[in-house]
FITI-447209 format. One record per residue (C-alpha): residue in three letters; x, y, z; chain; residue number from 1. Coordinates in pm, whole numbers, plus 50000, padded with zeros to 5 digits. Example, Ala and Ser with C-alpha at 12.3 -4.5 7.8 and 13.67 -1.06 7.14 Angstrom:
2
+------+-------+-------+-------+-------+-----+
| rest |  east | north |    up | kette |  nr |
+------+-------+-------+-------+-------+-----+
|  ala | 51230 | 49550 | 50780 |     A |   1 |
|  ser | 51367 | 49894 | 50714 |     A |   2 |
+------+-------+-------+-------+-------+-----+
***
This chain:
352
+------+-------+-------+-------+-------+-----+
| rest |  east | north |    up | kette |  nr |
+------+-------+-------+-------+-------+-----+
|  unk | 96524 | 72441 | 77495 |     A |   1 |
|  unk | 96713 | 72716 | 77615 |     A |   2 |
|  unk | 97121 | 72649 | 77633 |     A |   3 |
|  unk | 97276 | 72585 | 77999 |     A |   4 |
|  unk | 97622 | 72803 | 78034 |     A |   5 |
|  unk | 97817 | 72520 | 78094 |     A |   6 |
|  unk | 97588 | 72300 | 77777 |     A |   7 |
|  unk | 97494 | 72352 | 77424 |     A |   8 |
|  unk | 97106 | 72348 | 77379 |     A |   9 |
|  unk | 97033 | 71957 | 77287 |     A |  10 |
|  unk | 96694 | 71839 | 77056 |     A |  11 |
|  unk | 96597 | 71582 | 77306 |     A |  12 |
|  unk | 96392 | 71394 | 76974 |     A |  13 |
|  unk | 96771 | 71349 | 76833 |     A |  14 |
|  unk | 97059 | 71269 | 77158 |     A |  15 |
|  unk | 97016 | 71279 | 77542 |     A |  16 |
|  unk | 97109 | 71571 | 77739 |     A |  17 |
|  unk | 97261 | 71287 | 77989 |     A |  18 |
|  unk | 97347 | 70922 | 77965 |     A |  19 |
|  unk | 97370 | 70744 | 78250 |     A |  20 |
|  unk | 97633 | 70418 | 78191 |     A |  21 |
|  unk | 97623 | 70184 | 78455 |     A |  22 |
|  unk | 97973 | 70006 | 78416 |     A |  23 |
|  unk | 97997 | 69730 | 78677 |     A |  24 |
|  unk | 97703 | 69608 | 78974 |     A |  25 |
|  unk | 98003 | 69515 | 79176 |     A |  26 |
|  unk | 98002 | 69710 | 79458 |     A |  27 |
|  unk | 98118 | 69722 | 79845 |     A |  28 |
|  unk | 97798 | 69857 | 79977 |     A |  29 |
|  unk | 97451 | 69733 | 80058 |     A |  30 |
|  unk | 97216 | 70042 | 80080 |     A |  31 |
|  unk | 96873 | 70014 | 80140 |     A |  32 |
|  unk | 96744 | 70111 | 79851 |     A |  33 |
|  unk | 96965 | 70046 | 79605 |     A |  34 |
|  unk | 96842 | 70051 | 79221 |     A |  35 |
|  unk | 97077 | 69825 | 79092 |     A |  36 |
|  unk | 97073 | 69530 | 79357 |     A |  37 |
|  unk | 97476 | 69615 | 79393 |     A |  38 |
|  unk | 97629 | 69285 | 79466 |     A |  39 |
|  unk | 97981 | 69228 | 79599 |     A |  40 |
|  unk | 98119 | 69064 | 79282 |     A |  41 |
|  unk | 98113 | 69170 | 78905 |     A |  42 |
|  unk | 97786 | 68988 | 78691 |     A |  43 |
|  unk | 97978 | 68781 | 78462 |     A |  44 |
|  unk | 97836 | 68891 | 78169 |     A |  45 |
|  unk | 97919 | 69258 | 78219 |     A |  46 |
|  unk | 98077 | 69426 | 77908 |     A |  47 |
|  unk | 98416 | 69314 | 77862 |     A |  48 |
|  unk | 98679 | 69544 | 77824 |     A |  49 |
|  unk | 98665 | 69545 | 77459 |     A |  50 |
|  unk | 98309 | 69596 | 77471 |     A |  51 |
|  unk | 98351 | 69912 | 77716 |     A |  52 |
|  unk | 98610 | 70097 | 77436 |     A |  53 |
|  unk | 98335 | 70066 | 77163 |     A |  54 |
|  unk | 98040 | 70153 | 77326 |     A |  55 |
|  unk | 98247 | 70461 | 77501 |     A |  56 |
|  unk | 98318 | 70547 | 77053 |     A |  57 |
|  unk | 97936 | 70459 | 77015 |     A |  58 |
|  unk | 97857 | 70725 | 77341 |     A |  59 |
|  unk | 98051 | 70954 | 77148 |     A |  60 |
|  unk | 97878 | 70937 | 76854 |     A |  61 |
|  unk | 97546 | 71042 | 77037 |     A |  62 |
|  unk | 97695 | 71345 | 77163 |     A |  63 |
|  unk | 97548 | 71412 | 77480 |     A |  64 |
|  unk | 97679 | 71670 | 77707 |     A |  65 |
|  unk | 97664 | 71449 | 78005 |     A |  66 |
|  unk | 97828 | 71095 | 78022 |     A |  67 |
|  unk | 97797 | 70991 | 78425 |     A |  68 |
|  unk | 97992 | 70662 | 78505 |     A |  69 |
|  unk | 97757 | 70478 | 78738 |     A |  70 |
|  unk | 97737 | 70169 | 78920 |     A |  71 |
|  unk | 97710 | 69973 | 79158 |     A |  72 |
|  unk | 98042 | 70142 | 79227 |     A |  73 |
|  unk | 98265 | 70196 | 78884 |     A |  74 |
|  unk | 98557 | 70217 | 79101 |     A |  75 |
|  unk | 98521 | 69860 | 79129 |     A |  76 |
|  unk | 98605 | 69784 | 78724 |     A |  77 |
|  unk | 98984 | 69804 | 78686 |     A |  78 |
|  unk | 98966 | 69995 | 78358 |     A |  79 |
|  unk | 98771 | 70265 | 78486 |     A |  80 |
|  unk | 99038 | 70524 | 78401 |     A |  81 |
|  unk | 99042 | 70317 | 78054 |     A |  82 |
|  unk | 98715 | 70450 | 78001 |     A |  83 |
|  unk | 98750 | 70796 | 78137 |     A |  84 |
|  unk | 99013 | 70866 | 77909 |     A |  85 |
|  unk | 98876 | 70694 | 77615 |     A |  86 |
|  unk | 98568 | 70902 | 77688 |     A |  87 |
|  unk | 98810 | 71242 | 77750 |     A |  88 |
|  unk | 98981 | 71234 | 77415 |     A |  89 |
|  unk | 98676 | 71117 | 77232 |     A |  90 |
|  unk | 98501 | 71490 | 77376 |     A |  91 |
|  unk | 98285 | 71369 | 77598 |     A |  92 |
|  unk | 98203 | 71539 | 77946 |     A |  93 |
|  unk | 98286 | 71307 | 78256 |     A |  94 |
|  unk | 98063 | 71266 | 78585 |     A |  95 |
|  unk | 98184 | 70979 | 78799 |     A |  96 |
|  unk | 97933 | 70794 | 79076 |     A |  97 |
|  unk | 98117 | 70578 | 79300 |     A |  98 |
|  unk | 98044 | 70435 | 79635 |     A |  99 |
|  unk | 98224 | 70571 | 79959 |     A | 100 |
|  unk | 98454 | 70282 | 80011 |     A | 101 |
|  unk | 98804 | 70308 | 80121 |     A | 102 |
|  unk | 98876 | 70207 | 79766 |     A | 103 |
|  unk | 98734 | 70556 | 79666 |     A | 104 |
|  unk | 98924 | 70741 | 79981 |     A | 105 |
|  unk | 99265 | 70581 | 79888 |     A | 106 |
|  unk | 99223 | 70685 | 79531 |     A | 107 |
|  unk | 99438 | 70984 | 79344 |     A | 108 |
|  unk | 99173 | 71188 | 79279 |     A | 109 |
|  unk | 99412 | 71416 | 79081 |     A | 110 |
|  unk | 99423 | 71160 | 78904 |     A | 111 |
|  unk | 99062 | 71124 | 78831 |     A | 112 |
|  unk | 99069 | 71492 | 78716 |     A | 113 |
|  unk | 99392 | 71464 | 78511 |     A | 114 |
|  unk | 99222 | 71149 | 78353 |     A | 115 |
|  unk | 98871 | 71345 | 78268 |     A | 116 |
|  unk | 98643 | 71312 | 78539 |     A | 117 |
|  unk | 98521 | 71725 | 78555 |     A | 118 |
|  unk | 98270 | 71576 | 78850 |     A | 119 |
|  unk | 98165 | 71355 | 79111 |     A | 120 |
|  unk | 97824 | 71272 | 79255 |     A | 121 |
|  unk | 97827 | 71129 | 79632 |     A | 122 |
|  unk | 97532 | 71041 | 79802 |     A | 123 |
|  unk | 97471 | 71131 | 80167 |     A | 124 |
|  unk | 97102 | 70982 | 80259 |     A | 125 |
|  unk | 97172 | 71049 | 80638 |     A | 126 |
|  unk | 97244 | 71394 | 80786 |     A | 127 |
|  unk | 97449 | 71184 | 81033 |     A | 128 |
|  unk | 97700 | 70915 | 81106 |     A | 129 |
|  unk | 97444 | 70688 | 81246 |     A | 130 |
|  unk | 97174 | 70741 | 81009 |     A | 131 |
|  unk | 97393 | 70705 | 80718 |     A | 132 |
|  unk | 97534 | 70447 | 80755 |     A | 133 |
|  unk | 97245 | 70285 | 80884 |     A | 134 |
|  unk | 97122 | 70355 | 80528 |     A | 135 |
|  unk | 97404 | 70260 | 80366 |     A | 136 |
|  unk | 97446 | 69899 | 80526 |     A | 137 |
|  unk | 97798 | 69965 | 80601 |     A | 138 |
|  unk | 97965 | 70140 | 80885 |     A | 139 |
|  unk | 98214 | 70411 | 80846 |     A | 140 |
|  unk | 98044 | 70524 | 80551 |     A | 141 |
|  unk | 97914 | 70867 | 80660 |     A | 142 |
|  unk | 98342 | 70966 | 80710 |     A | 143 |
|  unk | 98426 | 70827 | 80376 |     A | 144 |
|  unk | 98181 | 71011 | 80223 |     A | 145 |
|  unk | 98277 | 71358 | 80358 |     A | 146 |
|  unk | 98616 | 71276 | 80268 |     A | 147 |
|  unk | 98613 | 71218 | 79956 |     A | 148 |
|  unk | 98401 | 71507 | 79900 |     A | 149 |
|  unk | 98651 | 71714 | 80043 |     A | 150 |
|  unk | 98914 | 71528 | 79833 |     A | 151 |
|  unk | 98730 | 71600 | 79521 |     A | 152 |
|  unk | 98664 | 71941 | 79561 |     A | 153 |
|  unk | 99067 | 71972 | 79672 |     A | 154 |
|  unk | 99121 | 71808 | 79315 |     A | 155 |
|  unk | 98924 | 72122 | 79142 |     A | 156 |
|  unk | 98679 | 71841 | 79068 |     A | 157 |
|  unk | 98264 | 71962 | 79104 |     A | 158 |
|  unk | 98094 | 71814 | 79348 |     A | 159 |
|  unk | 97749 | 71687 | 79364 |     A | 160 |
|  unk | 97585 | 71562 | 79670 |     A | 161 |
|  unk | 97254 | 71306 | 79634 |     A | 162 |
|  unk | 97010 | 71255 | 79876 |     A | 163 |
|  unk | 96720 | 71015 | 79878 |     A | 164 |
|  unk | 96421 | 71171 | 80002 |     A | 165 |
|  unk | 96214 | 70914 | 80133 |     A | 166 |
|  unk | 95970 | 70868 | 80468 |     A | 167 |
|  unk | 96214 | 70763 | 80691 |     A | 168 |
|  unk | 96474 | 71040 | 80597 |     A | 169 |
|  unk | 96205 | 71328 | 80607 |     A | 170 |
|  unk | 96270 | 71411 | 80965 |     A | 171 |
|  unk | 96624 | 71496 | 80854 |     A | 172 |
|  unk | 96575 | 71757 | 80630 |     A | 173 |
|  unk | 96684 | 72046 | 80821 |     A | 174 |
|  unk | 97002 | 71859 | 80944 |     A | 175 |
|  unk | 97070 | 71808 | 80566 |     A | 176 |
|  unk | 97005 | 72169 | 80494 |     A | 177 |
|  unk | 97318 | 72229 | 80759 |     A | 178 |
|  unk | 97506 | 71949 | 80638 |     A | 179 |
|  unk | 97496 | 72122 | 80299 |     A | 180 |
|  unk | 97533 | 72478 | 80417 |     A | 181 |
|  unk | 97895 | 72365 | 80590 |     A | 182 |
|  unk | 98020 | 72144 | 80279 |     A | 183 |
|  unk | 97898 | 72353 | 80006 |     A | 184 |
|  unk | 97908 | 72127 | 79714 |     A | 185 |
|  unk | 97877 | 72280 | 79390 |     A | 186 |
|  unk | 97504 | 72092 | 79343 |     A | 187 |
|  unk | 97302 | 71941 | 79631 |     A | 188 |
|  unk | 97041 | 71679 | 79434 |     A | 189 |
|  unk | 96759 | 71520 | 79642 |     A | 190 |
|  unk | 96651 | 71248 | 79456 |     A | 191 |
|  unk | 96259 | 71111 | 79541 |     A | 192 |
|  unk | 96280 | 70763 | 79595 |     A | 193 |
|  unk | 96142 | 70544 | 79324 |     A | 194 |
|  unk | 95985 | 70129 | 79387 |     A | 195 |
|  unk | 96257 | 69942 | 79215 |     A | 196 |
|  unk | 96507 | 69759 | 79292 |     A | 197 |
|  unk | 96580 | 69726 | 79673 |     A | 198 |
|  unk | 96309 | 70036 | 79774 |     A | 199 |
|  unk | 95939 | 69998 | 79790 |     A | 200 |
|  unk | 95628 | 70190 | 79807 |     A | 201 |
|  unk | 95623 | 70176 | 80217 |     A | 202 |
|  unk | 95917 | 70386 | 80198 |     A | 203 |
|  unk | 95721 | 70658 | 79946 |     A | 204 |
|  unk | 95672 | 71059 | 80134 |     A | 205 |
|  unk | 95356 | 71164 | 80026 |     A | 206 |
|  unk | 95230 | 71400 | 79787 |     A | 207 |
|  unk | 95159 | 71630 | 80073 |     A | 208 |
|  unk | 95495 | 71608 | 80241 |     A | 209 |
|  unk | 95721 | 71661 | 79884 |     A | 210 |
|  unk | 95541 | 71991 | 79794 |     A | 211 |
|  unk | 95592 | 72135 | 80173 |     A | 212 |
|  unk | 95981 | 71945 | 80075 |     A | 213 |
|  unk | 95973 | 72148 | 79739 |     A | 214 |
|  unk | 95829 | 72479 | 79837 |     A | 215 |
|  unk | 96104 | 72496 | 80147 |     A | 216 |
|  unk | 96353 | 72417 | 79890 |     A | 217 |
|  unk | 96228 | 72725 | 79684 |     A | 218 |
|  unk | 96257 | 72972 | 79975 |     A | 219 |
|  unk | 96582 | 72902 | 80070 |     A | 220 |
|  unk | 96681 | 72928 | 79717 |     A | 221 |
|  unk | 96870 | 73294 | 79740 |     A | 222 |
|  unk | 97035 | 73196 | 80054 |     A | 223 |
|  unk | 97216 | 72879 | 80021 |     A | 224 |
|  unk | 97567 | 72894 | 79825 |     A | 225 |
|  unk | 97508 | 72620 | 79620 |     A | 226 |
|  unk | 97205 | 72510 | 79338 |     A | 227 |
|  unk | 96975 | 72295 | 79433 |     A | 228 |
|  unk | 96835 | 72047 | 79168 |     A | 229 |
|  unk | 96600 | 71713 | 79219 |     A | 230 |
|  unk | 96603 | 71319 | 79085 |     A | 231 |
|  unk | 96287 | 71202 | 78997 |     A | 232 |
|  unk | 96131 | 71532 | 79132 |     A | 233 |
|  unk | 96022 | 71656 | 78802 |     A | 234 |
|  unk | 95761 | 71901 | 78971 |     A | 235 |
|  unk | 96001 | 72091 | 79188 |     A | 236 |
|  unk | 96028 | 72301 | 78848 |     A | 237 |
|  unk | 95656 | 72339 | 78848 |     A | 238 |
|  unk | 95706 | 72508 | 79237 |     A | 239 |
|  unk | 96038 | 72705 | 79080 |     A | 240 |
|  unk | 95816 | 72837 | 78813 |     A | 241 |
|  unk | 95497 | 72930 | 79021 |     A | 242 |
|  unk | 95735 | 73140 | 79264 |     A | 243 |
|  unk | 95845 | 73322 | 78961 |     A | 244 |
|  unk | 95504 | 73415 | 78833 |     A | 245 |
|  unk | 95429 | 73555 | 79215 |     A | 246 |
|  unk | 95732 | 73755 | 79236 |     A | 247 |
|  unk | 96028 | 73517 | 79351 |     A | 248 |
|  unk | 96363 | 73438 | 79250 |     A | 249 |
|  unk | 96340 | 73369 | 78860 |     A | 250 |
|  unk | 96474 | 73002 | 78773 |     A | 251 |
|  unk | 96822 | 72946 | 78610 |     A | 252 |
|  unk | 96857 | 72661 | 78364 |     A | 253 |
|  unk | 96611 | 72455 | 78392 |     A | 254 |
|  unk | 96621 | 72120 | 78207 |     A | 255 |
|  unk | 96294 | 71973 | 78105 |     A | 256 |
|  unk | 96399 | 71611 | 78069 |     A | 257 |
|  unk | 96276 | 71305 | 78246 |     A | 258 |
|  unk | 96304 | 70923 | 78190 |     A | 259 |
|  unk | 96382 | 70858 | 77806 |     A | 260 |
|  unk | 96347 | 71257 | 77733 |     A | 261 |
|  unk | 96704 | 71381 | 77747 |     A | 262 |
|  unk | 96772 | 71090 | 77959 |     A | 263 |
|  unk | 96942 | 70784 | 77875 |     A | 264 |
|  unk | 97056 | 70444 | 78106 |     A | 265 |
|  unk | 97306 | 70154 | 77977 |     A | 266 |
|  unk | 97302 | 69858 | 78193 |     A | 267 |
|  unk | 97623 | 69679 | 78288 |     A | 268 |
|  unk | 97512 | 69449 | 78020 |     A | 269 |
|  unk | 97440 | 69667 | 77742 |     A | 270 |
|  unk | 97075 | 69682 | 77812 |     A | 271 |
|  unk | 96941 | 70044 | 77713 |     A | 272 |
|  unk | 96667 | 70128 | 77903 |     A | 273 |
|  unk | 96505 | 70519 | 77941 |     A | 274 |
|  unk | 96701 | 70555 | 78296 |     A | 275 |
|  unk | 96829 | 70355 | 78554 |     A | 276 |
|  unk | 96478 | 70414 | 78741 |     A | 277 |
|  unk | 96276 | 70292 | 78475 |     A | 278 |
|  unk | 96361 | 69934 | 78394 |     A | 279 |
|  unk | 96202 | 69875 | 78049 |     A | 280 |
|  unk | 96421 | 69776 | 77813 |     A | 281 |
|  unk | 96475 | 69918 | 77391 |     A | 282 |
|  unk | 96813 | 69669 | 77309 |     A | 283 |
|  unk | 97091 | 69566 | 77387 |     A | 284 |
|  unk | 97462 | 69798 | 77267 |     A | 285 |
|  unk | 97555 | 69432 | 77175 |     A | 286 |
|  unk | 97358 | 69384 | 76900 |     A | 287 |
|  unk | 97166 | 69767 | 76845 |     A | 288 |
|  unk | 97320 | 70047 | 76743 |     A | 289 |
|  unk | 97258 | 70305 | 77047 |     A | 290 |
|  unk | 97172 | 70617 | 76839 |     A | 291 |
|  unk | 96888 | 70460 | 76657 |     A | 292 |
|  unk | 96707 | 70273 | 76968 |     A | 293 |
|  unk | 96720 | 70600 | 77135 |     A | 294 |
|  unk | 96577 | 70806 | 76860 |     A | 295 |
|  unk | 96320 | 70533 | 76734 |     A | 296 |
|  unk | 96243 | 70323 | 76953 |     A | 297 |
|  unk | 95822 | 70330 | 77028 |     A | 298 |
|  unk | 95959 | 70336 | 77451 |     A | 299 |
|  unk | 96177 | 70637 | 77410 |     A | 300 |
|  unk | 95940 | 70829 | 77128 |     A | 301 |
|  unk | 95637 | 70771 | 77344 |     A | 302 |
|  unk | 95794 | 70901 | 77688 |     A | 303 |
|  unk | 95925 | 71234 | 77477 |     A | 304 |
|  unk | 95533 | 71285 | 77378 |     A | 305 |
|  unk | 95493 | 71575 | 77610 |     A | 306 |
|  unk | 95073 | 71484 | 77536 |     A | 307 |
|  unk | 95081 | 71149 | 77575 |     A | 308 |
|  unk | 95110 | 71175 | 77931 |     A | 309 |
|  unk | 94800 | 70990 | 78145 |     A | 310 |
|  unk | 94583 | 71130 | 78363 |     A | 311 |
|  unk | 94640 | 71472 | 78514 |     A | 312 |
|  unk | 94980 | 71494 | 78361 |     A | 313 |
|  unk | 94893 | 71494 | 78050 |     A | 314 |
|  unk | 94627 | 71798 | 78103 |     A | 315 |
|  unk | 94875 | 72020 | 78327 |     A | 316 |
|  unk | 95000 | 72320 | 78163 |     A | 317 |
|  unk | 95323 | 72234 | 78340 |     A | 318 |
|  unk | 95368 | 71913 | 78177 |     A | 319 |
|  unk | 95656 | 72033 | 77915 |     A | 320 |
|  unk | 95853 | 72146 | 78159 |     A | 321 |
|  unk | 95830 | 71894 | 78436 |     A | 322 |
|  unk | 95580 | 71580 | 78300 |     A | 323 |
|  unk | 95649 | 71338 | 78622 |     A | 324 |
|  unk | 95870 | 71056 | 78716 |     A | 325 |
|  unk | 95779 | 70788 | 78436 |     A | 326 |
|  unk | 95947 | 70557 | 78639 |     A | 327 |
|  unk | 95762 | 70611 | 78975 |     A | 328 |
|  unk | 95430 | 70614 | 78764 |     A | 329 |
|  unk | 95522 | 70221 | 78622 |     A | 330 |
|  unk | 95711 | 70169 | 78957 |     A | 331 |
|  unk | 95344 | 70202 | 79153 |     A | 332 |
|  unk | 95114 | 70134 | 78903 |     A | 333 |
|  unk | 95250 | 69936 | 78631 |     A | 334 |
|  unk | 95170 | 70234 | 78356 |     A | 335 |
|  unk | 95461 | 70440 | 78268 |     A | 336 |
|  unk | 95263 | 70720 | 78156 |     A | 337 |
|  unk | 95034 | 70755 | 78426 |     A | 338 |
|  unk | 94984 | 71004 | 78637 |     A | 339 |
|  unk | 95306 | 71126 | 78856 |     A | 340 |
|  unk | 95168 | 70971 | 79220 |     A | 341 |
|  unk | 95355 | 71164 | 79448 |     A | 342 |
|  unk | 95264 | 71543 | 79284 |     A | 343 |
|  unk | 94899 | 71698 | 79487 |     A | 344 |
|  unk | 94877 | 71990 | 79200 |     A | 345 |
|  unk | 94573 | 72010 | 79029 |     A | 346 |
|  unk | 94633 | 72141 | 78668 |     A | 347 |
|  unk | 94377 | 72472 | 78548 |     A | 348 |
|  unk | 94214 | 72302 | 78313 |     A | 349 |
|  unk | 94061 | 72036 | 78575 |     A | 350 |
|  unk | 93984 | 72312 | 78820 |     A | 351 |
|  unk | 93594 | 72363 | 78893 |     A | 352 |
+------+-------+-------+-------+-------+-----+
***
């Protein structure tokens, strides 16, 4: 793959482009559709502090670009800065995910960057007060949010925004467009809702209403002043890539991985699983040594086998580059390398 300016190019068969370490559950929140089933207290058999210092060694080891602190809400561990510096000195790259809590707005987020943490993913799944915190079981969260984006950015700290894109926040889409065009993160992600955890398939857009989502996306491209890049939306590259071929605004950067290609998810246990989305699990950091379930493991090699894909995914010509969310695929059918079930492209070779 080609190298990103900010990322050396990364042999997907060998380390992730992105592990995703989900340090505590604990968290203050109770969002709709939350992966992780956050609960208010920490599971008691989360990785001790001890634990965390290794597998941060082990993380760096593996080398990828992108380590992103996840929860639950990691501002809820009380070694979190531990582990951000641990992570620092031992050259890795630092993304922090925390919840919008007042913990988060009361924190020094110079700090955070002094510490390590080059950027911070928030999630905004409303385009307004009510609907956001509607989503996010809490009130006051929609404020807290846009505060400690603001605080973030103040801190020279990048700033990614996430949005779930799901039926009953499809209506809000152009308010969200706005919502971005006056914050101006650095990345705006929308991230297609996936069955697990706390979300189910009633909550699904359809096929119909993503690629209208994903071809609006695409035109506004060369207007908004910040990138735009999806979660579990693998075939927005397919739409970036057909606009090219007719003309449009070439793509920058794109990043062919998906669940277990390029993408890796440790549990607040140790479990390693292909991402946080996908809940099948390799081993445990406890007692397997993270490099070699990554690279051997017959999960991870069979979801980087571009042609092992089922059904239409595995005869699209786009299927390197994009390939579907494995994890919505098991999430609705039970199959991980079914066919993506939200994505209405037919592929050339199963055109009449």
């Amino acid at each position: 793959m080609a190298a990103h300016p900010h990322f050396p190019a990364v042999d997907f068969a060998e380390r992730p482009f992105i592990l995703f370490w989900e340090v505590t559950r604990a968290c203050a929140l109770a969002c709709r559709h939350c992966r992780a089933v956050a609960q208010p207290q920490a599971h008691p058999d989360e990785l001790t502090h001890e634990e965390a210092m290794a597998l941060v060694d082990k993380i760096a080891e593996l080398a990828p670009p992108m380590l992103v602190l996840t929860g639950g809400d990691p501002m809820m561990r009380r070694d979190i800065f531990d582990i951000i510096t641990r992570a620092t000195k031992r050259g890795l790259r630092v993304a922090l995910s925390p919840a919008a809590t007042n913990r988060l707005v009361n924190a020094d987020f110079a700090a955070l960057r002094a510490a390590g943490v080059v950027s911070m993913s928030l999630s905004l799944d409303g385009a307004t007060q009510e609907s956001h915190d509607r989503f996010r079981g809490v009130p006051h969260t929609f404020e807290r949010t846009l505060q400690a984006a603001r605080a973030a950015m103040a801190a020279g700290i990048q700033l990614q925004v996430n949005t779930t894109l799901a039926k009953s926040t499809l209506g809000e889409m152009d308010a969200f467009i706005e919502l971005m065009r006056e914050l101006k993160p650095d990345v705006w992600s929308v991230f297609v809702l996936v069955p697990t955890g706390r979300a189910t398939q009633d909550d699904l857009p359809s096929a119909e209403e993503l690629e209208q989502t994903w071809q609006r996306l695409q035109s506004l491209r060369s207007e908004l002043p910040f990138a735009i890049k999806t979660t579990e939306g693998h075939h927005y590259r397919r739409v970036l890539m057909q606009a090219a071929k007719q003309g449009g605004q070439p793509p920058r950067h794109l990043i062919p991985t998906r669940d277990g290609k390029g993408v890796l998810f440790i549990s607040h246990t140790g479990e390693v699983q292909p991402s946080g989305f996908l809940p099948l699990t390799a081993g445990n950091v406890r007692t397997d040594d993270l490099a070699t379930l990554y690279r051997t493991h017959p999960i991870f090699v069979q979801l980087r086998d571009d042609d092992a894909l089922g059904g239409k995914c595995g005869k699209c010509e786009y299927r390197k580059l994009c390939g579907g969310s494995r994890a919505r695929a098991f999430g609705t059918c039970g199959d991980m390398m079914a066919a993506e079930p939200l994505c209405n492209y037919i592929p050339a070779a199963l055109r009449g």
